[in-house]
C-alpha positions as CSV (number, residue, x, y, z in Angstrom):
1,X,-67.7,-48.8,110.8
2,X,-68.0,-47.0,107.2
3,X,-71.3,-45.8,107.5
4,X,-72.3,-42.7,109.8
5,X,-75.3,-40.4,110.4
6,X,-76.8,-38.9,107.4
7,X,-75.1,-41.4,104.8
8,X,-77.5,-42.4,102.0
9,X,-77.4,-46.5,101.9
10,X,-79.7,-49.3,100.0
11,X,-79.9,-52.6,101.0
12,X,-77.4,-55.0,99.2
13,X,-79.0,-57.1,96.9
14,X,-77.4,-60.0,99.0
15,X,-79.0,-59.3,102.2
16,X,-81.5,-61.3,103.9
17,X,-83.7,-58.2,103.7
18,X,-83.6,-57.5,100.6
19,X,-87.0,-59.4,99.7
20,X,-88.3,-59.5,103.4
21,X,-91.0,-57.3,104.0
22,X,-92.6,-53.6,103.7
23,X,-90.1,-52.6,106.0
24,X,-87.0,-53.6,103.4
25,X,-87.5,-52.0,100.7
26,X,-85.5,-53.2,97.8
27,X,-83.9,-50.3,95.1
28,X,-84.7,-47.6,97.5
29,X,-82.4,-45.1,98.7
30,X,-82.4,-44.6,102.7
31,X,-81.0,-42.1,104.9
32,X,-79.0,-43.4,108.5
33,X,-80.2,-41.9,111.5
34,X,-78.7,-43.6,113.9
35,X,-76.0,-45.9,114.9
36,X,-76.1,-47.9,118.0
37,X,-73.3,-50.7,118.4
38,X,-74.0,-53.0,115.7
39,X,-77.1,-51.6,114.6
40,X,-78.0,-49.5,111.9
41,X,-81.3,-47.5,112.5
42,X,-82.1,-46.3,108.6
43,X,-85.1,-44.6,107.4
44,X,-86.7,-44.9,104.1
45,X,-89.4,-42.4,103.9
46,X,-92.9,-42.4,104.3
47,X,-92.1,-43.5,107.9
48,X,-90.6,-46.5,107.8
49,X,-87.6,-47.4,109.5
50,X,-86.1,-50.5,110.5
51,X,-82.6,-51.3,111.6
52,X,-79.9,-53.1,109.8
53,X,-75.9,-54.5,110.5
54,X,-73.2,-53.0,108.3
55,X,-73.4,-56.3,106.5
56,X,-76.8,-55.7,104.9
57,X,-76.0,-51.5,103.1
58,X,-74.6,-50.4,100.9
59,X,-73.9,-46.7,99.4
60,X,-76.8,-45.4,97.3
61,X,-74.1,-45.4,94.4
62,X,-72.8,-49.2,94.1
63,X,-75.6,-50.7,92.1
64,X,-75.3,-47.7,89.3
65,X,-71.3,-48.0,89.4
66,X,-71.3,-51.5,88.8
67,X,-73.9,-50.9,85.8
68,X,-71.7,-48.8,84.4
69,X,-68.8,-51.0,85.2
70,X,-70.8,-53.6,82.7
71,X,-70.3,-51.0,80.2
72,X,-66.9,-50.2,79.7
73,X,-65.1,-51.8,77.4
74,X,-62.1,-54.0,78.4
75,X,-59.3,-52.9,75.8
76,X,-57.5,-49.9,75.2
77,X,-55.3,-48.0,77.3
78,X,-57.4,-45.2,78.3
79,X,-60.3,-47.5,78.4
80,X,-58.4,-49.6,81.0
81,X,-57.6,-46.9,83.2
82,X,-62.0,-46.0,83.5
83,X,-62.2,-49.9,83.8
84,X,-60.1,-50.1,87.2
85,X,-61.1,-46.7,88.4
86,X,-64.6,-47.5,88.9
87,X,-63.8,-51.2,89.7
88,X,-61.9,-50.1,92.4
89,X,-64.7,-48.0,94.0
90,X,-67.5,-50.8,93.4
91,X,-65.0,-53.5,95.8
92,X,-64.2,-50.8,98.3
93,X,-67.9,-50.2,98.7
94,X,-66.8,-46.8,100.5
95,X,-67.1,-43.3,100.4
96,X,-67.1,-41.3,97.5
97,X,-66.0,-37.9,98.0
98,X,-68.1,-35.0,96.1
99,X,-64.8,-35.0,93.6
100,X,-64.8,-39.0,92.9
101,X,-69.1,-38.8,92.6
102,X,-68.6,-35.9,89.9
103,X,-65.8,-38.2,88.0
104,X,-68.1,-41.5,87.9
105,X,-71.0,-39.0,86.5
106,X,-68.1,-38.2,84.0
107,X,-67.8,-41.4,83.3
108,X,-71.7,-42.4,83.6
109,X,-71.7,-40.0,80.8
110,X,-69.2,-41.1,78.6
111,X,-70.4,-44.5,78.4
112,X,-74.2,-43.8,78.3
């Protein structure tokens, strides 16, 4: 599993939750509290909780990654090299490291 206690997740856009209730809220950040075989137990604040499969999160990050990913050009060296970087984090859907998360603001910012 990718995900542990005290990751901050979304729901993909994707999942049958996404659009599903009070209890699923969509474009909100959520922290994991617990994990418990397959399920996810994730709270979202102003107490509500619900559980989730690995299937349905995502990190908080993805969604503004592949908005950014949108942005970059597509030609020029350099260009190519930001291009794949943060193409490569958006399919790996994994952890970014404090170093990666302060390169992609880098990034964020050269495009924006």
């Amino acid at each position: 599993m990718k995900f542990k206690v005290g990751d901050k997740i979304r729901l993909r856009e994707d999942s049958k939750h996404y659009t599903f209730g009070i209890n699923n809220p969509k474009d909100t950040n959520g922290i994991i509290k617990s994990l418990r075989g397959i399920n996810i137990l994730v709270d979202w604040g102003g107490g509500i909780t619900n559980y989730y499969m690995e299937k349905d999160l995502e990190f908080w990050y993805v969604r503004p990654l592949e908005e950014l990913y949108k942005k970059i050009p597509t030609t020029g060296d350099l260009v190519g090299e930001d291009y794949v970087y943060i193409g490569m984090f958006i399919e790996s859907n994994e952890y970014l490291s404090s170093e990666d998360i302060e390169k992609c603001r880098t990034l964020w910012e050269k495009y924006n």
